[in-house]
C-alpha positions as CSV (number, residue, x, y, z in Angstrom):
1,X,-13.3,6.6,-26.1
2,X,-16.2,4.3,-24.0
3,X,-18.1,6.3,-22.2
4,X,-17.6,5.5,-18.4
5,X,-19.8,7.7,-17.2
6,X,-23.4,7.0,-15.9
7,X,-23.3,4.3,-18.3
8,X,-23.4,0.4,-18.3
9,X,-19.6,0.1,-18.0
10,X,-18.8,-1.9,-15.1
11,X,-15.6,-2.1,-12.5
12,X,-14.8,-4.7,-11.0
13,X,-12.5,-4.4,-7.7
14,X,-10.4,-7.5,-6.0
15,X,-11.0,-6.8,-2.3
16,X,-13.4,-4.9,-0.3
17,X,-11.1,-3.9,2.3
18,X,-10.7,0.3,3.3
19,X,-8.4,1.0,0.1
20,X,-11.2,-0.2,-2.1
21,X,-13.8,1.7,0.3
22,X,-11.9,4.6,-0.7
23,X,-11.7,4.0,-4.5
24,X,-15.4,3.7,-4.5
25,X,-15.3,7.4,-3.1
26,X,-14.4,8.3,-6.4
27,X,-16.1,5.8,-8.4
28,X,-19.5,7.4,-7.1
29,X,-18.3,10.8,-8.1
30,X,-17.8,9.8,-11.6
31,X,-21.0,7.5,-11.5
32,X,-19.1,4.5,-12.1
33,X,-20.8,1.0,-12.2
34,X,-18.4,-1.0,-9.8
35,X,-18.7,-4.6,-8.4
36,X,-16.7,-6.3,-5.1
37,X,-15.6,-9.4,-4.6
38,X,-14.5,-10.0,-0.7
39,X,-14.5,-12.9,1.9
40,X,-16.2,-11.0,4.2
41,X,-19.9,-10.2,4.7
42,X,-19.2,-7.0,6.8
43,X,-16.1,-5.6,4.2
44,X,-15.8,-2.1,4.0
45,X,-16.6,-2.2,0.4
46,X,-19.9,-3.0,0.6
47,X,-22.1,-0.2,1.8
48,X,-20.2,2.2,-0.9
49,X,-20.1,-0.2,-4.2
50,X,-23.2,-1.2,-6.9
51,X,-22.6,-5.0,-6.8
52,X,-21.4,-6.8,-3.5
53,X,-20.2,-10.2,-4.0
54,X,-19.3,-12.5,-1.4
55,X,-15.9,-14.6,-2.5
56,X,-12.8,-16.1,-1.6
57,X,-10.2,-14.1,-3.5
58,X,-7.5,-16.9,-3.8
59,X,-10.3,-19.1,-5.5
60,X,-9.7,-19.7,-9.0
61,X,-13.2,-20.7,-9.8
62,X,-14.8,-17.9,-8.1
63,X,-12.5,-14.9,-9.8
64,X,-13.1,-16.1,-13.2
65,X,-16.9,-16.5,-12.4
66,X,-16.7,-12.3,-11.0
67,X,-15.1,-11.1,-13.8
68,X,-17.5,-12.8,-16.5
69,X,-19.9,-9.4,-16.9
70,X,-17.1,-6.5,-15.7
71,X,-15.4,-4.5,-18.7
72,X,-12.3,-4.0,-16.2
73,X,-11.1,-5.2,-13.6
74,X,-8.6,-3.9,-10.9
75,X,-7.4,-5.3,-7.1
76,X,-6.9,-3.5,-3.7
77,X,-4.9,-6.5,-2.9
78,X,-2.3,-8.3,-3.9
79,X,-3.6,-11.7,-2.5
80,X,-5.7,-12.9,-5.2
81,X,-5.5,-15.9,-7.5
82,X,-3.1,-14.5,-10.4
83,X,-3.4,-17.7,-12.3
84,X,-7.1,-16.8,-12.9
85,X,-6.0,-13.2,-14.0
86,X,-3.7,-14.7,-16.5
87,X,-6.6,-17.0,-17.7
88,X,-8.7,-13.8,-18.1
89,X,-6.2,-11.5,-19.6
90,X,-6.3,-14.4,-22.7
91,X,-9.8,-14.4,-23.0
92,X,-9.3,-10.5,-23.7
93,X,-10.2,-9.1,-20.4
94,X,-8.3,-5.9,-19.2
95,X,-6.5,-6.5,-16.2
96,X,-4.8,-3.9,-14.3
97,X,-1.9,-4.4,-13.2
98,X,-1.5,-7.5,-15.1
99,X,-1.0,-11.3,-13.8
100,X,2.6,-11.1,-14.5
101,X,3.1,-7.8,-12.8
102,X,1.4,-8.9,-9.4
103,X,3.1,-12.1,-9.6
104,X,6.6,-10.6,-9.7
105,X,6.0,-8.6,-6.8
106,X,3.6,-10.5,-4.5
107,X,6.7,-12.9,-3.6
108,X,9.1,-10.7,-2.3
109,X,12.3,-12.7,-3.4
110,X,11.0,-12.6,-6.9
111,X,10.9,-8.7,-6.2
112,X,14.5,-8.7,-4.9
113,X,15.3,-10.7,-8.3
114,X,13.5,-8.3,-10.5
115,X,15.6,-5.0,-8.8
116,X,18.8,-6.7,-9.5
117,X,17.7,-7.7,-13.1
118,X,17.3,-3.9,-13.6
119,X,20.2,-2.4,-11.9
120,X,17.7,-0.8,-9.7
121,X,20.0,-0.1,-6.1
122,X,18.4,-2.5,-3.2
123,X,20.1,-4.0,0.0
124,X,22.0,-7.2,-0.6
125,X,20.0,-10.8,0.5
126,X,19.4,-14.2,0.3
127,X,16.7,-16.2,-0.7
128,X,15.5,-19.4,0.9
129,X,13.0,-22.4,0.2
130,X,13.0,-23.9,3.8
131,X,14.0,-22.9,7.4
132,X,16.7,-25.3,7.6
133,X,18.6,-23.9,4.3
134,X,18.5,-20.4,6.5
135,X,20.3,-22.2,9.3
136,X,23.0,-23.7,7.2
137,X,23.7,-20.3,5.6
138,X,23.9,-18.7,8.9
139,X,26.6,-20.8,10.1
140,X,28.4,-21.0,6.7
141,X,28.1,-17.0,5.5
142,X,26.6,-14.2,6.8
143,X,25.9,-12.7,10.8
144,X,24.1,-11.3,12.6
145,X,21.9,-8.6,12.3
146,X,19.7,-8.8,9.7
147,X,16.1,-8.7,8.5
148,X,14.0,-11.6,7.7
149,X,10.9,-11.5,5.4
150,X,8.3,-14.0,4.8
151,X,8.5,-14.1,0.6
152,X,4.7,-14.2,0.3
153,X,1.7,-13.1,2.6
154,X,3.5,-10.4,4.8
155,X,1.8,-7.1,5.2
156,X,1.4,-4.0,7.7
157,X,4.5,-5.2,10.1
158,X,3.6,-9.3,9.6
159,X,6.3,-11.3,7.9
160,X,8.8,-9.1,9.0
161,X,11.3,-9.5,11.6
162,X,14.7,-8.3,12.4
163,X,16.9,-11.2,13.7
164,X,19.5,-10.0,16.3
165,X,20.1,-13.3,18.3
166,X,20.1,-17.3,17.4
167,X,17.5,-17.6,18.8
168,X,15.1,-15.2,16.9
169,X,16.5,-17.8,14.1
170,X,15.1,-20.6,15.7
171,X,12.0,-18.9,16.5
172,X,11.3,-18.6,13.0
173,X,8.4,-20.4,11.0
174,X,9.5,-22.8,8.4
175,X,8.0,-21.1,5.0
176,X,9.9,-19.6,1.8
177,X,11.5,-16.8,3.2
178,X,14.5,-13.7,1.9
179,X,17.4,-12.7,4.6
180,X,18.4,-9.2,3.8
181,X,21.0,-6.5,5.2
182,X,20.0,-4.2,8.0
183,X,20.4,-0.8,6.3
184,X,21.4,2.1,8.8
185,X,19.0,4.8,7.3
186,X,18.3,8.7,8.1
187,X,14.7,7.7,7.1
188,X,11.9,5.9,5.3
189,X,10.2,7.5,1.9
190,X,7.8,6.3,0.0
191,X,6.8,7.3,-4.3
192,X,3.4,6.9,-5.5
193,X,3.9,6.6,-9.7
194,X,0.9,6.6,-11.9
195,X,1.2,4.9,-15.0
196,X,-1.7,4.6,-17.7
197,X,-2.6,2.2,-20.1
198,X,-1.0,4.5,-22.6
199,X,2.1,4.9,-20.9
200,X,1.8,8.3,-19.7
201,X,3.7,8.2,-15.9
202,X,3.3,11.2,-13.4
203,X,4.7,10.8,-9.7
204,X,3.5,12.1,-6.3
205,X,5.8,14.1,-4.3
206,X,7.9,12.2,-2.0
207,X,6.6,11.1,1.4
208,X,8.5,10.6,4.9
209,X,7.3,7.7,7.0
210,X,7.3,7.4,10.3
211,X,7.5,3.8,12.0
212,X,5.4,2.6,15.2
213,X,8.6,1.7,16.8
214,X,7.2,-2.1,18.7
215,X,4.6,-2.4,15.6
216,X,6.8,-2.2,12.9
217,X,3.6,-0.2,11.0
218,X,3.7,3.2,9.6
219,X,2.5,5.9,12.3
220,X,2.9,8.9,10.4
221,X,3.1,10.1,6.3
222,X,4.7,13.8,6.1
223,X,4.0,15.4,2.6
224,X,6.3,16.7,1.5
225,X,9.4,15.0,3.2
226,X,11.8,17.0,4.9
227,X,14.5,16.2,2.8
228,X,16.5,17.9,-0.1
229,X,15.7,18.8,-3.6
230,X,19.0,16.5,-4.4
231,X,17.4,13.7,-2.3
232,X,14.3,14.2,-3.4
233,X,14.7,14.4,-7.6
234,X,16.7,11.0,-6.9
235,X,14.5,9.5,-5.4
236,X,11.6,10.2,-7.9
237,X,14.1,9.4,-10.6
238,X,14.3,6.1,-8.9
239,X,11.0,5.7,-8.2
240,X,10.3,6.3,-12.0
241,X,12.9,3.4,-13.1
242,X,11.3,0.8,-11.2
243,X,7.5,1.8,-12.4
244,X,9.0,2.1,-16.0
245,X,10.5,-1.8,-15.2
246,X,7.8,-3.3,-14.3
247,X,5.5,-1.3,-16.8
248,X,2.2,-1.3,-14.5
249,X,-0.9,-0.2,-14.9
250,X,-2.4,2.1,-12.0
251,X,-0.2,3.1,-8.9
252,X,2.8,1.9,-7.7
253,X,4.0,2.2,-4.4
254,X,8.2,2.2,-4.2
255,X,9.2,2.6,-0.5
256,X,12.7,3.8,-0.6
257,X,15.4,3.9,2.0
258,X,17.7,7.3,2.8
259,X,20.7,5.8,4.0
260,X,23.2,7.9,6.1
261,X,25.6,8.1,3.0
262,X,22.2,9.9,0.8
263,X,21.6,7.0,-1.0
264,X,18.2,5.8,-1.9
265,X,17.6,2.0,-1.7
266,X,14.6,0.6,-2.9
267,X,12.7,-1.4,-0.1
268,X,9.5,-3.0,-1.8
269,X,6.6,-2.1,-3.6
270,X,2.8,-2.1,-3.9
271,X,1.1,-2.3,-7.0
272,X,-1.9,-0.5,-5.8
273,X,-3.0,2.8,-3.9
274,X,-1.4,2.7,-1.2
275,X,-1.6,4.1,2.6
276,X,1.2,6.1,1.9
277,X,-0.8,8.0,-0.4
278,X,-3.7,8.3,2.0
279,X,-2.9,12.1,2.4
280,X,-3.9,13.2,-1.2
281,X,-6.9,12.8,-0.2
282,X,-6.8,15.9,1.4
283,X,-3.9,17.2,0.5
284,X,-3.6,16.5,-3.4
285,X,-4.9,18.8,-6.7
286,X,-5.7,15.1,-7.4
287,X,-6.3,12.3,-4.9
288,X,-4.7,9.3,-5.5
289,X,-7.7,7.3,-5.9
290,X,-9.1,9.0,-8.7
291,X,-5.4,9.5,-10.2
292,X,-5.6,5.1,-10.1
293,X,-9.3,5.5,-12.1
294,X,-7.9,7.6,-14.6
295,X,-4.8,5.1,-15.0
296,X,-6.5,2.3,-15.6
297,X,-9.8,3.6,-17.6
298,X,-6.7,5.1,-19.9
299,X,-7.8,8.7,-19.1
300,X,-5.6,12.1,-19.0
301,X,-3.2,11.5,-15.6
302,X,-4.5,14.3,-12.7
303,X,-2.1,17.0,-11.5
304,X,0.0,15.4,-8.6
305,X,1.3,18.7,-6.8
306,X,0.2,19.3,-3.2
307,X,-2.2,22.2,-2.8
308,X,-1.0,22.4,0.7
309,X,1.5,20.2,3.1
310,X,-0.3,17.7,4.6
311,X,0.3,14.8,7.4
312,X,-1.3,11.5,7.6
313,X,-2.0,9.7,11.1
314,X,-2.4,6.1,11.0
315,X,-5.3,5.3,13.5
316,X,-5.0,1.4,14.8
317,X,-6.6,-0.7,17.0
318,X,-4.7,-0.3,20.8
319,X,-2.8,-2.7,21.9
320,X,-4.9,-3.9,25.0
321,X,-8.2,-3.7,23.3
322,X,-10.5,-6.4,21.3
323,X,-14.1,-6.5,20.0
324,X,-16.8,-4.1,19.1
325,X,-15.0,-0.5,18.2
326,X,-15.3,2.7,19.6
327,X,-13.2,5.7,18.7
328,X,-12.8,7.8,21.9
329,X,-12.3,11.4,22.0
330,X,-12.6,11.7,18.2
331,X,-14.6,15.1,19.5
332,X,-12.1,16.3,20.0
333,X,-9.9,15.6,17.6
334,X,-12.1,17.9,15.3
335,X,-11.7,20.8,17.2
336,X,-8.6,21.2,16.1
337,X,-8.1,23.4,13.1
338,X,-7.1,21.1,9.6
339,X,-8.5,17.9,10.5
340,X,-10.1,14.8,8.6
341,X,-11.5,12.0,10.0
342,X,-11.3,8.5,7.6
343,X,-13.3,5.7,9.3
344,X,-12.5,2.6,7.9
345,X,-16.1,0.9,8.8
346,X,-14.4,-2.2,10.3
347,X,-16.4,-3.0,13.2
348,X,-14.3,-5.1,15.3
349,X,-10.7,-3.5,16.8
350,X,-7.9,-5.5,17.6
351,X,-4.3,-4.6,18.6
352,X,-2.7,-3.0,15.8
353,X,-5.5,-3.4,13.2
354,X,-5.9,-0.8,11.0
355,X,-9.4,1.0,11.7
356,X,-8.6,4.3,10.1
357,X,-6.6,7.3,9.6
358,X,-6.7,11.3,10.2
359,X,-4.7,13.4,8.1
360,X,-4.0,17.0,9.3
361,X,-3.2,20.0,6.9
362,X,-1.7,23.3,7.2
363,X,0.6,25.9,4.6
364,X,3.6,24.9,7.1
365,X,4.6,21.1,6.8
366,X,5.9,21.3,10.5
367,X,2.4,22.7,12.0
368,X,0.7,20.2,10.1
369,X,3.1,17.5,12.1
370,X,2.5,19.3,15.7
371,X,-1.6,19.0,15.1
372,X,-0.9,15.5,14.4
373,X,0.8,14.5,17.4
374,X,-2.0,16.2,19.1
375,X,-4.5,13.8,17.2
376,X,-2.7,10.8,18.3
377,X,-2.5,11.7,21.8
378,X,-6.3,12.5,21.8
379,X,-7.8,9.7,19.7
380,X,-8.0,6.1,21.4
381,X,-9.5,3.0,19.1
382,X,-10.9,1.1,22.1
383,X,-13.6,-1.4,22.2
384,X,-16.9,-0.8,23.7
């Protein structure tokens, strides 16, 4: 086995963003060598990693030219120039998850696709090149509600909309987009599965999301859910299918719908940690950061229990505010008993940007819940 440790081995990591600012927690832990590739000058990644490199991640040129001297290399984000990965993966480079895998789910039709190819259980939809193919469709053979996602580029609420009148139709911008049914769910879970190059799988327990309800982002992640040990052995079975389908390397992400019949639909997926995961840090025998290191360097899978229930508190730019951040009253947030601050390092705030998160823990599930409402009512993300 390479030795990884304190060693010359080097990462490289796709995106400097607050997921790969939290890998790097680990990767200095183990003494991993890691190098970034970001857009940005002031990306998260950089104060944490060995090797910061400046880089537009869509540029095919500039990928291949990153990965020349890393032994591995991995993404925080699905935005990056897959035809380069592929181009690397033949010269022998490992690649986790592969081109092919990001390129079946980064267009969310081609997702949609891939579920039905399976006989993996999904809400019914309809794919469309252009704006004007919608229209005629709409007129021809299907009503009104239903939700409308942009296939690529969508993420934390954008590219999503729920059409409930004509005229959100018409308000619509004219890019390759999927029309899918509104599904009258109970609730929103989510199943982190961890997959290693050897094949060995281990999932998370399942996680209940709670929705902003104007943002369309996730306000709360309640570990474990409140939900069944029926519901909740389907929907790891489930979530196990669709990782075994798409036979990733790392984590993937399957957020699942509970419908008010108790079935689980599969929503989409991320091939990547994953904010619904945020609360292993915390709350986890093994975070899943480390649990994505151990995937992809092919190491023994980590224990996924819960050492103790945990609840994780998106914390996002308010909705008034712009410019340089400051996060009011986070003295007192940690007075309360159970409480982690995670500070993204982001140093502008805008409405609904995601600047960090607080997760809360406690023995009890529900207490854990209460301190968390009391975190979001203390904690502002203002700008100076």
């Amino acid at each position: 086995m390479q030795n990884y440790f304190s060693s010359n081995f080097k990462l490289g990591i796709l995106g400097g963003g607050q997921l790969g600012k939290m890998l790097l927690y680990d990767t200095r832990k183990f003494d991993i060598y890691t190098k970034v590739l970001d857009p940005s000058s002031e990306a998260p990644c950089r104060i944490a990693c060995n090797q910061f490199v400046k880089g537009d991640l869509m540029d095919y040129d500039a990928v291949i030219e990153f990965a020349k001297d890393v032994d591995v290399l991995t993404i925080e984000i699905e935005n990056v120039n897959v035809e380069a990965l592929a181009h690397l993966e033949k010269l022998g480079k490992k690649v986790y998850p592969s081109a092919e895998t990001l390129q079946t789910i980064r267009d969310k039709g081609t997702q949609k696709l891939f579920y039905n190819q399976y006989d993996i259980p999904n809400s019914n939809f309809s794919c469309y090149d252009t704006k004007e193919a919608l229209c005629t469709d709409f007129n021809t053979s299907w009503s009104l509600p239903k939700v409308w996602k942009s296939r690529t580029g969508g993420y934390d609420g954008r590219g999503v909309q729920i059409l409930k009148t004509e005229n959100d139709i018409n308000n619509l911008p004219d890019v390759p987009c999927l029309v899918e049914d509104l599904v009258d769910y109970k609730m929103e879970l989510a199943v982190i599965v961890s997959r290693s190059v050897s094949g060995e799988i281990k999932t998370y327990p399942v996680v209940e999301m709670e929705f902003h309800p104007t943002a369309n982002q996730v306000e709360y992640v309640i570990c474990p859910a409140r939900i069944s040990d029926e519901v909740s052995e389907k929907a790891q079975r489930i979530a196990r299918k669709v990782s075994e389908a798409y036979k990733h390397v790392g984590l993937l992400a399957v957020e699942l719908f509970l419908t008010q019949q108790d079935e689980i639909l599969v929503n989409e997926v991320a091939p990547r940690p994953h904010n619904s995961g945020h609360y292993s840090i915390e709350g986890s025998f093994t975070n899943q950061f480390e649990q994505h290191l151990r995937a992809i360097l092919d190491l023994p899978l980590g224990h996924t229990e819960s050492k103790v229930g945990a609840v994780m508190v998106n914390l996002v730019g308010a909705e008034e505010y712009q410019g340089p951040v400051c996060y009011k009253n986070i003295d007192k947030i940690l007075e309360l008993e159970g409480v982690t601050p995670h500070i993204y390092g982001k140093a502008e705030t805008r409405p609904f940007r995601k600047m960090g998160h607080v997760t809360t823990v406690h023995q009890d599930i529900n207490q854990a819940r209460t301190t968390a409402e009391k975190v979001k009512g203390l904690i502002e993300v203002i700008s100076i």
